[in-house]
N, C-alpha and C positions, 0 to 999 in steps of 0.2 A: 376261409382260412388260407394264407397265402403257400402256407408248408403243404396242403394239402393239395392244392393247383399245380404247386411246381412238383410233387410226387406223379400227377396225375397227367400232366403235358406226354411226356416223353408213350406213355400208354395210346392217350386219346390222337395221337400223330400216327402211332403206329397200325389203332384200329382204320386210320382214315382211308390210310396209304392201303391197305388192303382193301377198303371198301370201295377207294377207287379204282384198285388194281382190276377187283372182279366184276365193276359196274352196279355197286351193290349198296348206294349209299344210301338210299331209304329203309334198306331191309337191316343195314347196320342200324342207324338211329332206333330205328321201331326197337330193336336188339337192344340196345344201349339205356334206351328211355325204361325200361321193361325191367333191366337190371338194377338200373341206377336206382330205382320204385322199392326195387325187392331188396336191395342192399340198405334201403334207409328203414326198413321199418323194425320197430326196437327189438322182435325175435330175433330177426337175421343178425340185427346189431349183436345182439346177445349171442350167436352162435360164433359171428364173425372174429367177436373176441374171446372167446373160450380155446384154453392153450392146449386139453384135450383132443378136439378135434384135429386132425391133421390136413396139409394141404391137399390131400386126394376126396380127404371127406368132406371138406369143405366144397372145391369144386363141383363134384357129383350131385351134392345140396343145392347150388345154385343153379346145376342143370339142372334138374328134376322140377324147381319151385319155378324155374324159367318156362319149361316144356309146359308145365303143368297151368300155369298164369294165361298163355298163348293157346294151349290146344296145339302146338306145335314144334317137335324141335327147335336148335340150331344148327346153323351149319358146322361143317367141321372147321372154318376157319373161327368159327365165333366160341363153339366149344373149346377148344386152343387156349385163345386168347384168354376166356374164364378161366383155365387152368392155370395159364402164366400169370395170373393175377393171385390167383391162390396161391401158386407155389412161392410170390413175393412179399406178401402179404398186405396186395392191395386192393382187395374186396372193398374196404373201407373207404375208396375213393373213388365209386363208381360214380357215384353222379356228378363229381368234379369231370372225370374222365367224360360221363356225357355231356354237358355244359360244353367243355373244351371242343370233343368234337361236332357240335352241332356249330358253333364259331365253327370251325374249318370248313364246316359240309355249307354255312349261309355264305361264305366269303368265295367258296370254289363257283355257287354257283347264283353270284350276286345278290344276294339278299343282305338285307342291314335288318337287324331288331329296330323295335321303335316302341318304346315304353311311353304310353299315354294316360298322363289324369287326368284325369277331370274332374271338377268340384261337383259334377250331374252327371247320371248316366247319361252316354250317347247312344241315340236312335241309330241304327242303321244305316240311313240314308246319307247323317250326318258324317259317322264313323268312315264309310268308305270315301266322299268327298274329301277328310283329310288324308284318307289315307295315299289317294290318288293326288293331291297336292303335296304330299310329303316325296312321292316318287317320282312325281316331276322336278322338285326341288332337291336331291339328290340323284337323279339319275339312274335309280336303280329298284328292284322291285322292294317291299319295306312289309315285314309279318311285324303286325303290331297287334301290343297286349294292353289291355284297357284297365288299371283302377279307377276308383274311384276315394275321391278325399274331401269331404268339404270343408276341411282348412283353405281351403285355397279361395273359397266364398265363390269364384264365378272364374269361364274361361279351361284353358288346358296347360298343363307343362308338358311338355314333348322333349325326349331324350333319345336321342340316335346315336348311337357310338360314343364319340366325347363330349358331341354338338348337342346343347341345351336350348328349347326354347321356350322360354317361358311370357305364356301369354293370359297367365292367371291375373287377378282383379288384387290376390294376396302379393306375387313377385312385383306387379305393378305399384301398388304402396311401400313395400320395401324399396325399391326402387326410387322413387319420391321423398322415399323417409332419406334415402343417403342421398339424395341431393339438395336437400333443404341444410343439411349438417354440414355440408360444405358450403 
């Protein structure tokens, strides 16, 4: 939802800037990941919108189901921030808000996603070969997530950023097909 990204930006900048402020930007994500988890499931959804509860009780609920998820507090900066979220009434776009900042946390510290299918599972051995040919071929280090589709009949489509590559058996017939039509 795009209303819910652009509510969500202004937040997941602000958690960053703090995360980088205090050297703290794994223990944010792990934070962030942990919330975004506990914000999507349809209880919380269910509490998140109930016009009953109030923004202090709302907050305290997400500590508690946070602490409690972890075996461990949050910081006071993270506590905070769950607060100003509650008191906005932006519980509802945590995982927009994680998403957002984990883009700032892979761009500060060069990483690119890389969405891989393939019409087979990939072995291992195979998996990291591309993945070490995809880092070579951008320059930077590359955390890649593997589906799997056998639409595609054989081969991989690779997506990094905006950059598509498609070296599927199915893109390569579509491919063929619009040049035979011209």
């Amino acid at each position: 939802m795009a209303e819910n990204v652009t509510l969500a930006r202004p937040y997941a900048e602000a958690a960053f800037q703090l995360a980088k402020g205090g050297n703290a930007l794994a223990a944010w994500s792990d934070v962030l990941s942990r919330l975004s988890a506990m914000a999507a499931r349809p209880e919380m959804e269910e509490c998140i919108g109930n016009p009953r509860l109030s923004p202090v009780q709302l907050a305290q609920l997400c500590l508690d189901v946070a602490a409690s998820d972890a075996g461990s507090g949050l910081s006071i900066d993270q506590q905070n921030f769950v607060r100003v979220l509650a008191d906005n009434d932006r519980l509802i776009v945590l995982p927009e808000i994680n998403e957002l900042f984990n883009e700032l946390k892979h761009g500060h510290e060069g990483i690119k996603d890389a969405e891989i299918t393939s019409a087979f599972v990939l072995d291992e051995a195979t998996l990291k070969t591309l993945v070490a040919d995809l880092e070579r071929k951008f320059g930077c280090r590359i955390q890649a997530t593997v589906k799997v589709d056998a639409e595609l009949i054989g081969g991989v489509r690779i997506a990094v950023g905006d950059e598509v590559i498609d070296a599927s058996v199915r893109g390569k017939l579509a491919a063929m097909a619009t040049a035979l039509k011209n």
